[in-house]
Biopython code that builds the backbone (N, CA, C, O; Angstrom):
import numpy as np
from Bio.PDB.StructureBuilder import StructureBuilder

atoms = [
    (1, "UNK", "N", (84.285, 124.390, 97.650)),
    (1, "UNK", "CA", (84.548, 124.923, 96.328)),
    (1, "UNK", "C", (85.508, 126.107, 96.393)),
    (1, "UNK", "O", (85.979, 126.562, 95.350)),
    (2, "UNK", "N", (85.790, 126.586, 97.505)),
    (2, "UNK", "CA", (86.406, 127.967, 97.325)),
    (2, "UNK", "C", (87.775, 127.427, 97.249)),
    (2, "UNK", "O", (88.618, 128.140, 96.705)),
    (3, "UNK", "N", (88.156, 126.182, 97.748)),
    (3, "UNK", "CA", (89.524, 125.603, 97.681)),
    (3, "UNK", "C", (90.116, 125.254, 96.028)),
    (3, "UNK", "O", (91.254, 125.257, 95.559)),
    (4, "UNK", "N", (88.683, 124.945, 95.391)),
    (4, "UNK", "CA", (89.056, 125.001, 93.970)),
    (4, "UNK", "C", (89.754, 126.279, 93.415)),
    (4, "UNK", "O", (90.793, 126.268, 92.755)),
    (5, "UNK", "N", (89.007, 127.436, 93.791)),
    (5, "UNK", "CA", (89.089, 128.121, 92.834)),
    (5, "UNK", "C", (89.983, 129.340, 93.236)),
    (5, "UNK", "O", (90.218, 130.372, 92.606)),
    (6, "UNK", "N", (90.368, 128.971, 94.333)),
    (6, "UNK", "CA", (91.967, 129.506, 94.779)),
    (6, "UNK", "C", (92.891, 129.351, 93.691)),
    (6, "UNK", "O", (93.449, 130.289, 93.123)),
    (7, "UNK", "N", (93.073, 127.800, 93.346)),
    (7, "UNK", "CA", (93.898, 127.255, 92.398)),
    (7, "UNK", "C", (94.175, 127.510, 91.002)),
    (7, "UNK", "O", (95.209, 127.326, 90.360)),
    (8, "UNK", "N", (92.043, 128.381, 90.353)),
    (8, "UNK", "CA", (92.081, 128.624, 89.365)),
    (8, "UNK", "C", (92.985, 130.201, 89.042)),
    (8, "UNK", "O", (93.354, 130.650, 87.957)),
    (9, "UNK", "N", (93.118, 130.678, 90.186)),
    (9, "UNK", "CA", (94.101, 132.245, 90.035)),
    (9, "UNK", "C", (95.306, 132.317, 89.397)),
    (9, "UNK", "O", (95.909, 133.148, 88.718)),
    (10, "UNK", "N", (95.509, 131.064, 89.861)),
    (10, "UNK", "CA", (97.371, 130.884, 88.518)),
    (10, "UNK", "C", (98.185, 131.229, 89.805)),
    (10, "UNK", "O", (99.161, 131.780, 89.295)),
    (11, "UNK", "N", (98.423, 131.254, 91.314)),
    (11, "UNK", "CA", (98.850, 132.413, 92.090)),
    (11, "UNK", "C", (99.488, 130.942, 93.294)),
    (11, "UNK", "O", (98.849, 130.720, 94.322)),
    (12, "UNK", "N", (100.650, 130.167, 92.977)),
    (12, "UNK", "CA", (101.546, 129.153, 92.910)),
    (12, "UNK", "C", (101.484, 129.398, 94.275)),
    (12, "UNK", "O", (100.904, 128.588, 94.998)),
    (13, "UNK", "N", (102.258, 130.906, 94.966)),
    (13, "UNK", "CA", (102.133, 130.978, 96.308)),
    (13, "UNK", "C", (101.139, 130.676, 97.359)),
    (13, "UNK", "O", (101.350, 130.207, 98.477)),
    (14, "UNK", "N", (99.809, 131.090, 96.712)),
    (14, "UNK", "CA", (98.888, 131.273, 97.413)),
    (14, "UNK", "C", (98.517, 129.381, 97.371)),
    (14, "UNK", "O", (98.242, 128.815, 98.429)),
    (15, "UNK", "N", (98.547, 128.864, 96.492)),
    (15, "UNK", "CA", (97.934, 127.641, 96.511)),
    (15, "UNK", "C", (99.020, 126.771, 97.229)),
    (15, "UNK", "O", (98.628, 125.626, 97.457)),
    (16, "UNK", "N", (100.348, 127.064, 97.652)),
    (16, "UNK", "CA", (101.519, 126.282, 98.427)),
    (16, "UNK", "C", (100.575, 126.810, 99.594)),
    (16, "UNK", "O", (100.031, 125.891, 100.206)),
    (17, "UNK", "N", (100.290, 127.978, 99.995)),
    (17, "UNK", "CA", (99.982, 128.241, 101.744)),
    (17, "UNK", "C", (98.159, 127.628, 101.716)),
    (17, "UNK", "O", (97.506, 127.379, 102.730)),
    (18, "UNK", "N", (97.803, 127.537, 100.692)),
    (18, "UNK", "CA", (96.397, 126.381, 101.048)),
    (18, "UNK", "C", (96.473, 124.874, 101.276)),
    (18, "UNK", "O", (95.615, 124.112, 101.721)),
    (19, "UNK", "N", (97.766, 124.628, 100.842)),
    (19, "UNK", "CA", (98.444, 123.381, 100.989)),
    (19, "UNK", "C", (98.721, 123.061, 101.804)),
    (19, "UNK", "O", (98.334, 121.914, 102.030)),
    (20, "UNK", "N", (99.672, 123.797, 103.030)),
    (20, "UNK", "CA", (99.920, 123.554, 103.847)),
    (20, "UNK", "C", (98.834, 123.877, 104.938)),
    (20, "UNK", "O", (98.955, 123.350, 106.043)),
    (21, "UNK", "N", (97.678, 124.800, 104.655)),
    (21, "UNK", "CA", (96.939, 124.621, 105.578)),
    (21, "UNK", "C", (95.729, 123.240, 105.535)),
    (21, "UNK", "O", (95.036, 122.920, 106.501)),
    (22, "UNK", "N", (95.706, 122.562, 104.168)),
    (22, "UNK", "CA", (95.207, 121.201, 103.876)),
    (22, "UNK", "C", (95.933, 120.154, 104.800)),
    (22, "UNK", "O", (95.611, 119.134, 105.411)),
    (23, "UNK", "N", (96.840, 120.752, 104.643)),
    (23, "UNK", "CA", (97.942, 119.220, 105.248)),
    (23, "UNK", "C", (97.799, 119.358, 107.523)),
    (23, "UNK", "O", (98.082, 118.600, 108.451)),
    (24, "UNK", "N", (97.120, 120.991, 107.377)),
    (24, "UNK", "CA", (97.486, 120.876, 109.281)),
    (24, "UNK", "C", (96.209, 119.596, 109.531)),
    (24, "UNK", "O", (95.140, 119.395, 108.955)),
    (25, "UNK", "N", (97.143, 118.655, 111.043)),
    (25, "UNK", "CA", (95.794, 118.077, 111.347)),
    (25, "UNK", "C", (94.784, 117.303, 110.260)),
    (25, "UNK", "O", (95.075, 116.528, 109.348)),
    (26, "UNK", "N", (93.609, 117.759, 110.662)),
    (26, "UNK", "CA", (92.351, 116.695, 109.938)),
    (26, "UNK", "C", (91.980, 117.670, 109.285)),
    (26, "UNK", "O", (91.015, 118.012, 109.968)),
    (27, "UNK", "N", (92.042, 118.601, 108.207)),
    (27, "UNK", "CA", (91.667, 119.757, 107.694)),
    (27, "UNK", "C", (91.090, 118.554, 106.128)),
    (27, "UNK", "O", (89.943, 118.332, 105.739)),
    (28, "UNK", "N", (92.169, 118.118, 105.684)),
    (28, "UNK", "CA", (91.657, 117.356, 104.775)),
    (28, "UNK", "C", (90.227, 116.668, 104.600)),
    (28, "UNK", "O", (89.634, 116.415, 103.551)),
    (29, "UNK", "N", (89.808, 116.417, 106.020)),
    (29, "UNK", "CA", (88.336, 115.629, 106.038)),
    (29, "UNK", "C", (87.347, 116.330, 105.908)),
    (29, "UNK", "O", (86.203, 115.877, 105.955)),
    (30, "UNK", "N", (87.590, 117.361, 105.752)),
    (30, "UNK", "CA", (86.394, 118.166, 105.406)),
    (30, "UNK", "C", (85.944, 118.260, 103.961)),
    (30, "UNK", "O", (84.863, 118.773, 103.671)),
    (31, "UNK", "N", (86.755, 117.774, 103.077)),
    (31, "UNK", "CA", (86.347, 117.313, 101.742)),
    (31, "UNK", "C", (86.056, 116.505, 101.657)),
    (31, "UNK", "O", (86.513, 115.897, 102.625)),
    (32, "UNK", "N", (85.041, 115.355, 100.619)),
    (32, "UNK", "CA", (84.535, 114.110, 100.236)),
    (32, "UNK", "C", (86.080, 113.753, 99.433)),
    (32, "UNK", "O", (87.113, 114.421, 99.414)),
    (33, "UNK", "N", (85.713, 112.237, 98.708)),
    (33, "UNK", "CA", (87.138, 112.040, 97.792)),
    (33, "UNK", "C", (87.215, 112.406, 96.754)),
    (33, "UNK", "O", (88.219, 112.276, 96.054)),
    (34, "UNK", "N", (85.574, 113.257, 96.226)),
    (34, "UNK", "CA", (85.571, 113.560, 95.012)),
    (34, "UNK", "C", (86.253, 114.713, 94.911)),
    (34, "UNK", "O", (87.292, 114.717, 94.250)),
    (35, "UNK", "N", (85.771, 115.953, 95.579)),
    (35, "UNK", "CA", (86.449, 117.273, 95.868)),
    (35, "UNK", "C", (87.516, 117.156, 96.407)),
    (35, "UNK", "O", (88.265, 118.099, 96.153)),
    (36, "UNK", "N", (88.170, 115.969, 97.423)),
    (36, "UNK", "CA", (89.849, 115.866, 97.342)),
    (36, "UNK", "C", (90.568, 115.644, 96.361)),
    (36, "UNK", "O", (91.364, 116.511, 95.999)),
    (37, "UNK", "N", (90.454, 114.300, 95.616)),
    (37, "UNK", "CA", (90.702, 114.676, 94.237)),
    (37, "UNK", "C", (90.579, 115.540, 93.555)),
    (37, "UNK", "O", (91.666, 115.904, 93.106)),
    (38, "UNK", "N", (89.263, 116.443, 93.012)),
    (38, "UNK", "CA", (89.502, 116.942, 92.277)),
    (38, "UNK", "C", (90.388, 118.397, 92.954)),
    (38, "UNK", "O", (90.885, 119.050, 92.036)),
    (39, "UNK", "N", (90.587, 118.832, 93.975)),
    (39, "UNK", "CA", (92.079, 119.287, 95.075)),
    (39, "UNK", "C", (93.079, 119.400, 94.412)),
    (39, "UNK", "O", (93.564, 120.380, 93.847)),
    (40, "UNK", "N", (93.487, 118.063, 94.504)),
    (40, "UNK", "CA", (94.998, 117.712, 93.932)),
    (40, "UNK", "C", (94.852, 117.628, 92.454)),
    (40, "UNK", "O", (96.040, 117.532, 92.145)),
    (41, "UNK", "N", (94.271, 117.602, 91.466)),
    (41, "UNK", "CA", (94.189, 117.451, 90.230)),
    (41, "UNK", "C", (94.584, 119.179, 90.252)),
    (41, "UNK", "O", (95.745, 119.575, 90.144)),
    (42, "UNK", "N", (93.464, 120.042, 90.401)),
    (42, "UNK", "CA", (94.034, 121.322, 90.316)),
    (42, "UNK", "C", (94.865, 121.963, 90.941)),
    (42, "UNK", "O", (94.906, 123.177, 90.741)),
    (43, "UNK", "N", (95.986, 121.220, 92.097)),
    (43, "UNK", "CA", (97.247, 121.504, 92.459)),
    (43, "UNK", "C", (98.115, 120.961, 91.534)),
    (43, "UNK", "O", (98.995, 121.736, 91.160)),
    (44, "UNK", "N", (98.124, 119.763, 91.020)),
    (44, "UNK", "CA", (99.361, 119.267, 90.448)),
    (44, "UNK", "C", (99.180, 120.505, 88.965)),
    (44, "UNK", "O", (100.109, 121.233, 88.616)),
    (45, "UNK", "N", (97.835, 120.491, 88.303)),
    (45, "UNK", "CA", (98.117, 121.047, 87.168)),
    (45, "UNK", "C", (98.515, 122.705, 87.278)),
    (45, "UNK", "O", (99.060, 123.245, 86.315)),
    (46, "UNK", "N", (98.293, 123.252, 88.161)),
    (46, "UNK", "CA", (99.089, 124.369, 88.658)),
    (46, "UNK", "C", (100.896, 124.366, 88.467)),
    (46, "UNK", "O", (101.672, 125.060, 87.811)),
    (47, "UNK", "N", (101.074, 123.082, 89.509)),
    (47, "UNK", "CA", (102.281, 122.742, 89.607)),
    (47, "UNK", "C", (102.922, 122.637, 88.266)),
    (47, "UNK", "O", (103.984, 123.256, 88.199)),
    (48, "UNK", "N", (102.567, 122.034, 87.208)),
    (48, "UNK", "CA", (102.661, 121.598, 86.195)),
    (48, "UNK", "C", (103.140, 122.774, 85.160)),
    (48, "UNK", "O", (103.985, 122.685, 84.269)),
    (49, "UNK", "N", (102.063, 124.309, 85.683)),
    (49, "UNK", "CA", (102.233, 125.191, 84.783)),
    (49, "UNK", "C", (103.154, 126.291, 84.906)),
    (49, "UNK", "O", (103.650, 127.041, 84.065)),
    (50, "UNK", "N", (103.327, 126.157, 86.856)),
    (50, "UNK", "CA", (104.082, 127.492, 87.247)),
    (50, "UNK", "C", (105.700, 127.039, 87.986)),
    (50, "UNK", "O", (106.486, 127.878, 88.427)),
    (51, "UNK", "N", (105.972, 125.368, 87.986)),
    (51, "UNK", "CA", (106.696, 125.081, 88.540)),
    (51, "UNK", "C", (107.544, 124.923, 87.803)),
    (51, "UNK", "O", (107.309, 125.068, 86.603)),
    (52, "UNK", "N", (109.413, 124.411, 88.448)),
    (52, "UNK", "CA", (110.021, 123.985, 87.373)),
    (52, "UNK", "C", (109.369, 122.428, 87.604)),
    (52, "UNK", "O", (108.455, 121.935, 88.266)),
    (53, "UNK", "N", (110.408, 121.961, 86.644)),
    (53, "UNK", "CA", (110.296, 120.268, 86.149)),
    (53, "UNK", "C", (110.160, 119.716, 87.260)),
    (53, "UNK", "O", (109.117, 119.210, 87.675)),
    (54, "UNK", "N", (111.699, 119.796, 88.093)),
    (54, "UNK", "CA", (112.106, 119.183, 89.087)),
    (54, "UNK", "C", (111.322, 118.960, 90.020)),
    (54, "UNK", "O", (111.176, 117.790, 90.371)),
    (55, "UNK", "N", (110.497, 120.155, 90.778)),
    (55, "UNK", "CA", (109.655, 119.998, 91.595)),
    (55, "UNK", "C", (108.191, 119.413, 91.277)),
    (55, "UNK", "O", (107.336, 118.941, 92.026)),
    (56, "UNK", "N", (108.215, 119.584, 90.133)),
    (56, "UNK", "CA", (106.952, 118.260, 89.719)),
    (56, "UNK", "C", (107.015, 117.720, 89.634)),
    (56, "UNK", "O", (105.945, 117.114, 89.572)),
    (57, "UNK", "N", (108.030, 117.044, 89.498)),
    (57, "UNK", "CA", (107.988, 115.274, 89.445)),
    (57, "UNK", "C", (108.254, 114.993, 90.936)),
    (57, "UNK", "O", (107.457, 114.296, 91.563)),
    (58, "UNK", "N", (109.033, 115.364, 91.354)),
    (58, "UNK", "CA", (108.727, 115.396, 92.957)),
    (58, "UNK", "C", (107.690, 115.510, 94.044)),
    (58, "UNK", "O", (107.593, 114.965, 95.143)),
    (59, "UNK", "N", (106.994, 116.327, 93.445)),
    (59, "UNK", "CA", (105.358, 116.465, 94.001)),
    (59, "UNK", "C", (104.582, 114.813, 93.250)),
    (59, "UNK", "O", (104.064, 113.893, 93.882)),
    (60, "UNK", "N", (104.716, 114.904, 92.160)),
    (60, "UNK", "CA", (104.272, 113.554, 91.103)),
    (60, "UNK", "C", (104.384, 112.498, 92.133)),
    (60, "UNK", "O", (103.474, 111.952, 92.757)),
    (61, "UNK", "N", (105.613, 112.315, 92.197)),
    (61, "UNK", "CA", (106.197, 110.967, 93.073)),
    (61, "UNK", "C", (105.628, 111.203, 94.225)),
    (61, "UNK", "O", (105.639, 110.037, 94.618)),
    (62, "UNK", "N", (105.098, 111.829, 95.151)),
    (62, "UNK", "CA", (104.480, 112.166, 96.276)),
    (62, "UNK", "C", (103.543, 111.604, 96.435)),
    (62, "UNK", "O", (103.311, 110.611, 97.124)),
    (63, "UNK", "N", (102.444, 112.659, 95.315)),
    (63, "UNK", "CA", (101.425, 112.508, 95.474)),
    (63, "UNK", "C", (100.554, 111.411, 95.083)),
    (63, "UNK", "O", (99.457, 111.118, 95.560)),
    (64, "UNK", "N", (101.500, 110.589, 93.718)),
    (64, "UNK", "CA", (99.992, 109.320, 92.824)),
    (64, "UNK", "C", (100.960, 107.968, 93.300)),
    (64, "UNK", "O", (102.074, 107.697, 92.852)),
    (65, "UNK", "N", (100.368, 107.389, 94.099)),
    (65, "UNK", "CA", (98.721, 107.040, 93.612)),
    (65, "UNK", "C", (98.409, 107.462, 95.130)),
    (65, "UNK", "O", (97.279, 107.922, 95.289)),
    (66, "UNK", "N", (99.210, 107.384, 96.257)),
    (66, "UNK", "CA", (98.696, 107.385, 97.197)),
    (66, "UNK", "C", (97.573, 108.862, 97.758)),
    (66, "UNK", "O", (96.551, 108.607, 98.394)),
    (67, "UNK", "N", (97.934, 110.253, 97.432)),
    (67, "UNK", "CA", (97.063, 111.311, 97.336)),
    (67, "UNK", "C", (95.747, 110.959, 96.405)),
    (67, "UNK", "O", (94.607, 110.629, 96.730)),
    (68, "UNK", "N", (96.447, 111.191, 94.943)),
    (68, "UNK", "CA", (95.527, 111.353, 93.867)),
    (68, "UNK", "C", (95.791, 110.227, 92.669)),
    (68, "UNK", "O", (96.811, 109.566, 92.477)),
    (69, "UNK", "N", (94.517, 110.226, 91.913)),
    (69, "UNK", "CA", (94.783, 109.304, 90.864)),
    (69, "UNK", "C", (94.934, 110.086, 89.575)),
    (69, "UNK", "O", (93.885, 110.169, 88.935)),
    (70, "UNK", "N", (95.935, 110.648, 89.072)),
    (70, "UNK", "CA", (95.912, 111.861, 87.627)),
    (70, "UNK", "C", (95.119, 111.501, 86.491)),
    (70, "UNK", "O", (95.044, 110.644, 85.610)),
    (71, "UNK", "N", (94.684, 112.312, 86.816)),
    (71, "UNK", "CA", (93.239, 112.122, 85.428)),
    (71, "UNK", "C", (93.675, 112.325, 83.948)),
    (71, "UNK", "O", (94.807, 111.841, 83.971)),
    (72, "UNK", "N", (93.498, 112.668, 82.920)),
    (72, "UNK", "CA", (93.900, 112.407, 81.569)),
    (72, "UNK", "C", (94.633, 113.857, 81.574)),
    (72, "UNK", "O", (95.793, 114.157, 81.291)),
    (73, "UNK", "N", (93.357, 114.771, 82.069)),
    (73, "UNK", "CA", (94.142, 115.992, 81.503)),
    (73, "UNK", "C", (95.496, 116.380, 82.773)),
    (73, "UNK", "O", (96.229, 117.302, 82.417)),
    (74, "UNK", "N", (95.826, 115.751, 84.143)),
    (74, "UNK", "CA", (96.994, 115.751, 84.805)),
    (74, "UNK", "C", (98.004, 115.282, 84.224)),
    (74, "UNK", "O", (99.155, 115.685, 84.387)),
    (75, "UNK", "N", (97.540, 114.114, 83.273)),
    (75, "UNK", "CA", (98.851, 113.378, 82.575)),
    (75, "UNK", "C", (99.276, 114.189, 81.631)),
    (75, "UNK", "O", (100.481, 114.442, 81.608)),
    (76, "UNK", "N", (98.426, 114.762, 80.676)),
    (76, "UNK", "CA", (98.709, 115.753, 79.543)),
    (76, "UNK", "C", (99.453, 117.125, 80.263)),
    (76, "UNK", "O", (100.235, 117.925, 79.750)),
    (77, "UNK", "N", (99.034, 117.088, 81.311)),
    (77, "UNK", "CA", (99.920, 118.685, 82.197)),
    (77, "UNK", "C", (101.312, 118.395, 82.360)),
    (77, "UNK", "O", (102.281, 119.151, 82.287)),
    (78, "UNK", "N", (101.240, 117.100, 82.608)),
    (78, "UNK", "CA", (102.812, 116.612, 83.031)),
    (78, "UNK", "C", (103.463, 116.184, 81.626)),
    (78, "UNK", "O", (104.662, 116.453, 81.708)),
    (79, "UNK", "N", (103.307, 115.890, 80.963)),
    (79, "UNK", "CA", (103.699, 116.091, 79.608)),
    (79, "UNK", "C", (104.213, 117.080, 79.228)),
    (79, "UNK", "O", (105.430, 117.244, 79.321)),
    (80, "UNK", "N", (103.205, 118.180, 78.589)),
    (80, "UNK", "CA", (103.609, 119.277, 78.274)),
    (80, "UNK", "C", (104.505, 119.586, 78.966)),
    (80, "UNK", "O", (105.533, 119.713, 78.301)),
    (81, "UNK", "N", (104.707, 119.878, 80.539)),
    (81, "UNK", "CA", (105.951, 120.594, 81.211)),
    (81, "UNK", "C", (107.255, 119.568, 81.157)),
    (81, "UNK", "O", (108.367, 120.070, 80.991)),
    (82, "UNK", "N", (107.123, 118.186, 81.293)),
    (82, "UNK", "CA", (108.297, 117.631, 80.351)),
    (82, "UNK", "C", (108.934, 118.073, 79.397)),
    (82, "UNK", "O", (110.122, 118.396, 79.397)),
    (83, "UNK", "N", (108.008, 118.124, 78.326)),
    (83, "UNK", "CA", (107.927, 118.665, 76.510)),
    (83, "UNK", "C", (108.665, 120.106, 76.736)),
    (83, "UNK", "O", (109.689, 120.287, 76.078)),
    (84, "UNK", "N", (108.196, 121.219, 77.677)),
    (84, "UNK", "CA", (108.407, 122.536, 77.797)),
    (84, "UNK", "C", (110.513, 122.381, 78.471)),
    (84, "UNK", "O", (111.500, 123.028, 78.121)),
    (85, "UNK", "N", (110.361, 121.300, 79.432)),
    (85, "UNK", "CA", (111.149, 121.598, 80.364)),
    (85, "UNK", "C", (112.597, 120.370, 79.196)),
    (85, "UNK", "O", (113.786, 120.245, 79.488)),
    (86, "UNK", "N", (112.069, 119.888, 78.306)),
    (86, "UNK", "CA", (113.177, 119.173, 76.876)),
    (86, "UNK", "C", (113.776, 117.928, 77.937)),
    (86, "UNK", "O", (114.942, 117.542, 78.033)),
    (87, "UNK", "N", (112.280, 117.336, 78.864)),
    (87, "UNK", "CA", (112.699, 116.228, 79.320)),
    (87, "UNK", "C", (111.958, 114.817, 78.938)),
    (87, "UNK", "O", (111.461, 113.932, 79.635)),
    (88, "UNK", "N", (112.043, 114.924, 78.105)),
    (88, "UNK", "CA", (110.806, 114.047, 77.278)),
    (88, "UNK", "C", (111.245, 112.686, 77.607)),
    (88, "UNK", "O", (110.381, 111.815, 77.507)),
    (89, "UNK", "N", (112.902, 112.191, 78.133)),
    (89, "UNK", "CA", (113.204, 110.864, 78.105)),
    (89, "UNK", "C", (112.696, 110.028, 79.406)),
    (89, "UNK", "O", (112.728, 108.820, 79.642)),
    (90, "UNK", "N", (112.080, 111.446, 80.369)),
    (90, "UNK", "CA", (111.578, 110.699, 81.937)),
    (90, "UNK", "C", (110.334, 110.093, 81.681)),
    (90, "UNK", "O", (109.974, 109.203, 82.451)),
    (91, "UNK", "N", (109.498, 110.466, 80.587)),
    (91, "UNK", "CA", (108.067, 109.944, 80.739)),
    (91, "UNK", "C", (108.387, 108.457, 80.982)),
    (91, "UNK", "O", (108.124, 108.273, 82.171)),
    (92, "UNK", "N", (108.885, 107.150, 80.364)),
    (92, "UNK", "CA", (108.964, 105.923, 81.224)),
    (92, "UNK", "C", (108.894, 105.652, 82.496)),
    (92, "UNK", "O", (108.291, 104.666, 82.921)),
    (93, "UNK", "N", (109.817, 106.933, 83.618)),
    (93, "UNK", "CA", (109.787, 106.836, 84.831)),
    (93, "UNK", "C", (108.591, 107.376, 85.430)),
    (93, "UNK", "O", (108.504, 107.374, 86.658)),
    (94, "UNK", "N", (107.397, 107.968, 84.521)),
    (94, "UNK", "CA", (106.833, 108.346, 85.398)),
    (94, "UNK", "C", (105.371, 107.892, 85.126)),
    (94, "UNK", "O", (104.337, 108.177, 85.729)),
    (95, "UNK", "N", (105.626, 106.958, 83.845)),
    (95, "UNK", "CA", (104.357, 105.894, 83.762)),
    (95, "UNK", "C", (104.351, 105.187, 84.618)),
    (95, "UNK", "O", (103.470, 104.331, 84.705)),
]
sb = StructureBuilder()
sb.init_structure("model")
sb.init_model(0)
sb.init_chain("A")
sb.init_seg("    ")
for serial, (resi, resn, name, xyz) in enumerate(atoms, 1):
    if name == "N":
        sb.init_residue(resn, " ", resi, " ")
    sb.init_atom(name, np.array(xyz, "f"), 0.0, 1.0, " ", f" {name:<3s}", serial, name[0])
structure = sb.get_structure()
């Protein structure tokens, strides 16, 4: 749980260097798939809030389906920063 709530700080940096310490090795297995998922749900929607566009859809394309499966409110995150970022014509590419 403390990996959650790193994420809830709003603090973009800090949750890139939990990232990369997720990614050393087998660090990942120490979560079930529920708490991995729900991981990446509160990375992407981070991403979503503090990133530009570009790098979210880039992370997007990364991460689903093979990381995570975006839950309703990930899709609505990626929206809005579309909507915010006046790229509203990519949503096709990223259904």
């Amino acid at each position: 749980t403390g990996l959650l709530q790193c994420c809830d700080l709003k603090d973009i940096k800090l949750a890139y260097q939990l990232n990369r310490a997720m990614e050393k090795g087998d660090n990942w297995k120490f979560l079930d798939m529920d708490r991995l998922n729900g991981y990446w749900s509160k990375f992407f929607s981070l991403l979503c809030m503090m990133e530009q566009i570009e790098v979210v859809l880039k992370w997007y394309k990364e991460m689903s389906p093979s990381l995570f499966y975006p839950s309703p409110k990930n899709i609505l995150d990626l929206l809005q920063a579309l909507d915010a970022a006046n790229q509203l014509e990519v949503i096709p590419s990223v259904w």
